[in-house]
C-alpha positions as CSV (number, residue, x, y, z in Angstrom):
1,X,29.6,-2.0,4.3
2,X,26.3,-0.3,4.5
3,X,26.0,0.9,8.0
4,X,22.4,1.0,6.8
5,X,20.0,-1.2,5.2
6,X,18.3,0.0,2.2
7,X,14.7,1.1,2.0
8,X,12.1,-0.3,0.0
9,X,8.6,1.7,0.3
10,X,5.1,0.1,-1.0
11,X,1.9,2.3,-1.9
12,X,-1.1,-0.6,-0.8
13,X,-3.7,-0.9,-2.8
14,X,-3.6,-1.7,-6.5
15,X,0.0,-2.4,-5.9
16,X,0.4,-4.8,-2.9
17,X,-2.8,-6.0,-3.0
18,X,-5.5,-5.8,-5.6
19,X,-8.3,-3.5,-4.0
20,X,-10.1,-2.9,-7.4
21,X,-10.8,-6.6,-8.0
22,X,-12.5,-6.8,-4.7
23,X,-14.4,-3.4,-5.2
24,X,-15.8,-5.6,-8.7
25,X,-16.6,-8.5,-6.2
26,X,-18.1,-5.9,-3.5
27,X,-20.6,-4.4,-6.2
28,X,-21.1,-7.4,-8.2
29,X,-22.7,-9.1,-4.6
30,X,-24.5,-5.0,-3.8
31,X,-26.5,-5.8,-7.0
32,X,-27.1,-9.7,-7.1
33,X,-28.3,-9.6,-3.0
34,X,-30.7,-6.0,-4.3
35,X,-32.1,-7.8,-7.5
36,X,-30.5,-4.7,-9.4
37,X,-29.0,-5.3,-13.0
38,X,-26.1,-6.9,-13.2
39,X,-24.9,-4.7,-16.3
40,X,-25.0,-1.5,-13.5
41,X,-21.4,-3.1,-12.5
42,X,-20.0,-0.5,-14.9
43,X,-21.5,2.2,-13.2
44,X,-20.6,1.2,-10.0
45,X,-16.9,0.3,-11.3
46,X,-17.1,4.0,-13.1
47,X,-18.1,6.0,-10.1
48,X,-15.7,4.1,-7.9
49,X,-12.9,5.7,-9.5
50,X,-10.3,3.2,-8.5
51,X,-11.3,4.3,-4.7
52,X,-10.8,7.8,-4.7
53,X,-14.3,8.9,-5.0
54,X,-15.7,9.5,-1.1
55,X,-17.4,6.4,0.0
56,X,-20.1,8.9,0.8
57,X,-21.1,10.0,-1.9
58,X,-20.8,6.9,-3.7
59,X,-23.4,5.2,-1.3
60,X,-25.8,8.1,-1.6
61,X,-25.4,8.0,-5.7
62,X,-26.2,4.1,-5.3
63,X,-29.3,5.0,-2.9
64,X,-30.7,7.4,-5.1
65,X,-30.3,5.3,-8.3
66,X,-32.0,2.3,-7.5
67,X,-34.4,4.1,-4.7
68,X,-32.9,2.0,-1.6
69,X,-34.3,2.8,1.7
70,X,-30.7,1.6,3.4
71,X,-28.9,4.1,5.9
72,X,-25.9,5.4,4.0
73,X,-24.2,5.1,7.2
74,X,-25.2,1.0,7.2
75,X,-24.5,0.6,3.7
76,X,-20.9,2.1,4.5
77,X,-20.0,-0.3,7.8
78,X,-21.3,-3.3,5.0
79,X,-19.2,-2.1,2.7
80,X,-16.1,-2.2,4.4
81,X,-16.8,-5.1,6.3
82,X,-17.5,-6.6,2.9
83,X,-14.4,-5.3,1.1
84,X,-11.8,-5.8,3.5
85,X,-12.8,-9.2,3.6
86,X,-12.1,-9.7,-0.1
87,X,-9.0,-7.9,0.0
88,X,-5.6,-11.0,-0.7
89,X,-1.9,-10.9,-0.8
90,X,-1.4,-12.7,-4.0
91,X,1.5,-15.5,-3.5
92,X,3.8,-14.0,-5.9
93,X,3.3,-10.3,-3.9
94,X,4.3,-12.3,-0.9
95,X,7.4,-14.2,-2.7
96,X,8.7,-11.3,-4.2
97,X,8.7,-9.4,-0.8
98,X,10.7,-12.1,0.8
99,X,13.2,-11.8,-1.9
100,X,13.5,-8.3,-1.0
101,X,14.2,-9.4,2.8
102,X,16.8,-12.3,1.6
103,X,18.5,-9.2,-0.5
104,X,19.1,-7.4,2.9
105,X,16.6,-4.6,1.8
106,X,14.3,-3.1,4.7
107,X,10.3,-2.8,3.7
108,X,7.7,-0.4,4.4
109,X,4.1,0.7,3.3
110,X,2.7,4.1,2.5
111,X,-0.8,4.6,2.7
112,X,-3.2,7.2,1.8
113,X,-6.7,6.2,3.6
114,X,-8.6,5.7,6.6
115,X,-6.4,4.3,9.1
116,X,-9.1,1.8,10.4
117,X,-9.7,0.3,7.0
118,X,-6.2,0.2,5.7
119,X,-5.3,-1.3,8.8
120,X,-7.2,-3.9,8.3
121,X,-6.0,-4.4,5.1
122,X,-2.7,-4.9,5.7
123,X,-3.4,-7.2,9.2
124,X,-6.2,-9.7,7.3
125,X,-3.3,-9.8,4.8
126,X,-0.5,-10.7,6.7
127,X,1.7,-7.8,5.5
128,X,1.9,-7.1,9.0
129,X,4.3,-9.8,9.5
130,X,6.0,-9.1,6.1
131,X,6.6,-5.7,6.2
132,X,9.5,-3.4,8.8
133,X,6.8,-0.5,9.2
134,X,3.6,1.2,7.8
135,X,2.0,4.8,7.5
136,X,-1.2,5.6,6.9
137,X,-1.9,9.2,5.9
138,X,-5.2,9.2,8.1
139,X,-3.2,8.8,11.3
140,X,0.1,10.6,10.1
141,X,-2.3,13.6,9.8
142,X,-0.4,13.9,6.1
143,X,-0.7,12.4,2.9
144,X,1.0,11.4,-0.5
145,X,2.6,13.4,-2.1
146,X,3.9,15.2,0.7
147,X,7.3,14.1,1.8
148,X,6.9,14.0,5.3
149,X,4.7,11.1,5.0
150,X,7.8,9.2,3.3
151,X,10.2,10.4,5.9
152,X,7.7,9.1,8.7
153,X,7.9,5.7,6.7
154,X,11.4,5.7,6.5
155,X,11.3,6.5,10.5
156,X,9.3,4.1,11.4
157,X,11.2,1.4,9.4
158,X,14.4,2.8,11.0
159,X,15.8,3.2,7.7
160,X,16.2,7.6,8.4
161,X,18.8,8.1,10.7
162,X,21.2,9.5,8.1
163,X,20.6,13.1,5.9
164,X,21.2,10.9,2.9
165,X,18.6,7.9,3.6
166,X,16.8,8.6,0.8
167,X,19.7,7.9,-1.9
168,X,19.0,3.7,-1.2
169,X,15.3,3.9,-1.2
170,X,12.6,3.3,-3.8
171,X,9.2,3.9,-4.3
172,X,6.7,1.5,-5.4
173,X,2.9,2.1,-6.8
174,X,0.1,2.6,-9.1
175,X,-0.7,6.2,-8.9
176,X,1.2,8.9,-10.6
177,X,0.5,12.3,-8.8
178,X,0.9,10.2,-4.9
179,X,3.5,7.6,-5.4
180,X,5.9,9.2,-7.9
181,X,5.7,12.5,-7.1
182,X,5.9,12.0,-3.8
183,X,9.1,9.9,-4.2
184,X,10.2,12.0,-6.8
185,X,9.9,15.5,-4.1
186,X,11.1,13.2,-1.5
187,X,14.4,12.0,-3.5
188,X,13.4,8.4,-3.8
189,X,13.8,6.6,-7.0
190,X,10.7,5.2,-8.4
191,X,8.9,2.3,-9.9
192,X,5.6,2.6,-11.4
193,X,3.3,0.1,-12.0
194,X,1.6,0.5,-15.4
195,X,-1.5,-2.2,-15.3
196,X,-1.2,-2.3,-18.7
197,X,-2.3,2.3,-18.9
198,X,0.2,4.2,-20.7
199,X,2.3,6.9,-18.4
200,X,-0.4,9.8,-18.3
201,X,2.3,12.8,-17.3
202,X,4.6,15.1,-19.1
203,X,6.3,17.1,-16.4
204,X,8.0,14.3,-14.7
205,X,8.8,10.6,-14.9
206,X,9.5,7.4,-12.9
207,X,12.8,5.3,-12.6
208,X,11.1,2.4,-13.9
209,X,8.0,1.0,-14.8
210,X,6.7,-2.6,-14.6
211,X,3.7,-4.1,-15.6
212,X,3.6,-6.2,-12.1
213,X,4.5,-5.8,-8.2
214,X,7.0,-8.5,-8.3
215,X,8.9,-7.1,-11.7
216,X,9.1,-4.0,-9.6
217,X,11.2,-5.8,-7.1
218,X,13.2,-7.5,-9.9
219,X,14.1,-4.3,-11.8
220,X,15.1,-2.6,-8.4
221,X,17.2,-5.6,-7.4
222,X,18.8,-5.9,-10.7
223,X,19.2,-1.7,-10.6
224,X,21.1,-1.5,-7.4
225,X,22.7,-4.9,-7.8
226,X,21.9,-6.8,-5.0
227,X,21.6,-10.6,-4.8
228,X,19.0,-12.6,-3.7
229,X,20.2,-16.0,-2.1
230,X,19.1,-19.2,-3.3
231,X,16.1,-20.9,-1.2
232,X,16.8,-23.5,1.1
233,X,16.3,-26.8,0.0
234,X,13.6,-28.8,1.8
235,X,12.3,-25.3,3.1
236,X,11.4,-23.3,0.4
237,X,12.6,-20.3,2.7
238,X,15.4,-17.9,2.2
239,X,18.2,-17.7,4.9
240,X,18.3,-15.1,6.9
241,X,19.4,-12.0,5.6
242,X,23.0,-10.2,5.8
243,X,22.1,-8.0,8.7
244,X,18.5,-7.3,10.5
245,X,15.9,-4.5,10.0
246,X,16.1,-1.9,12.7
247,X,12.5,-2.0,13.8
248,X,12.7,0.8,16.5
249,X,9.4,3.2,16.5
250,X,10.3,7.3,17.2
251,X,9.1,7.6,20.6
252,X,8.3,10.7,20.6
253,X,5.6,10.2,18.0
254,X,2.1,9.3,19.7
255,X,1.2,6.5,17.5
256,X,2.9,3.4,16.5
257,X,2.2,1.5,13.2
258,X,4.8,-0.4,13.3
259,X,5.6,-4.5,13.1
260,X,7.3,-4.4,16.1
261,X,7.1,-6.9,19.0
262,X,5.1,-5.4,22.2
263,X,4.4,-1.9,20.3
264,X,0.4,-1.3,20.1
265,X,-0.6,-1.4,16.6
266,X,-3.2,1.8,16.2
267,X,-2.8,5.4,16.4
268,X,-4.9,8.5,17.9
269,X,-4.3,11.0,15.6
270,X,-7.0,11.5,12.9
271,X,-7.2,13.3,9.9
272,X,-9.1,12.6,6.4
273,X,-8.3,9.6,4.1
274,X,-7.9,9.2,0.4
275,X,-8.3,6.1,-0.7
276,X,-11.2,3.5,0.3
């Protein structure tokens, strides 16, 4: 048997949840509250660059084009505020997670981003409940693609304590040059998630691809072969799985983002995010 479980890692947004609906929501209610054209939600959308353009200079772009008197610095706390707000765990995200559980398989989230905001992301959410462990590259003071971020995961899920963890775990996300090379350095398999783009690399390739989170589950359950038990009738739930998720934070790190019982959730260390 397994001495340990395998490891089943999670990029956030656009993969667990959908962050660049609720960006569209976010801007669409910027412009209807301002009185601004409706038709700018392209530009907005367009600048946005699925979140990886600094929120900075997006608010300052957005100030200068429509000639708002706002405080960048107010438009930003509204923004999150507003955004993290609109930010759900779809019920199939949720399902296929607790399929991954019933299938024995430890889970984990890898983050690039601010810690405070993808916190909140994943708490509003309930992922915190769902999930063995979390890192978010703000607080890890690294970030995707670099493989120590994916080792801290895998620490923090207690899913590392062998040289070899990485040959049962997989990675899971949207974007090419963070999620899949960073599993690919790392020695994870991978899963992709297309949204419907075509693979935009040449020099290297995931495991898989699927067009949704939970197909991503299904192709790595059906590629390692494990079984997911039936649901209980009456209950709707899965029983509990064939052993439990060691949940045990390194102690000798100074911040602990981990689901574990009595463990503060937050960290000190701060470096810059990616994703917002």
């Amino acid at each position: 048997m397994r001495c340990m479980p395998p490891l089943m890692l999670f990029d956030l947004d656009n993969t667990l949840v959908d962050r660049n609906r609720a960006f569209r929501s976010w801007a669409l209610a910027f412009l209807s509250q301002r009185s601004l054209p409706p038709a700018d939600l392209d530009w907005l959308v367009t600048l946005d660059c699925g979140g990886y353009l600094d929120r900075q200079i997006l608010m300052h772009a957005a100030c200068e084009r429509y000639g708002l008197g706002d405080c960048v610095e107010v438009l930003l706390k509204e923004y999150r505020q507003t955004l993290t707000g609109l930010i759900e765990l779809p019920a199939s995200h949720r399902a296929a997670l607790a399929d991954a559980r019933a299938a024995g398989w430890t889970i984990g989230i890898v983050s690039n981003g601010a810690t405070a905001h993808q916190l909140a992301k994943i708490e509003r959410t309930g992922l915190a409940d769902l999930v063995d462990g979390w890192v978010i590259s703000e607080e890890a003071g690294y970030a995707k693609p670099d493989p120590r971020i994916f080792r801290l995961a895998a620490r923090r899920c207690g899913a590392a304590g062998t040289p070899d963890w990485s040959a049962d775990a997989w990675m899971v996300g949207d974007h090419a040059p963070a999620d899949i090379v960073g599993a690919r350095v790392c020695g994870l398999r991978s899963v992709w998630l297309d949204h419907g783009r075509p693979w935009p690399e040449t020099d290297y390739y995931p495991t898989l691809t699927a067009g949704t989170l939970p197909d991503a589950v299904r192709l790595i359950l059906a590629a390692t072969g494990a079984l997911v038990p039936p649901r209980t009738p009456g209950t709707g739930q899965h029983p509990a799985p064939p052993y439990a998720p060691l949940r045990a934070p390194n102690a000798s790190e100074h911040c602990f983002s981990v689901n574990f019982a009595g463990v503060q959730r937050g960290c000190t260390n701060a470096t810059s995010g990616h994703r917002h």
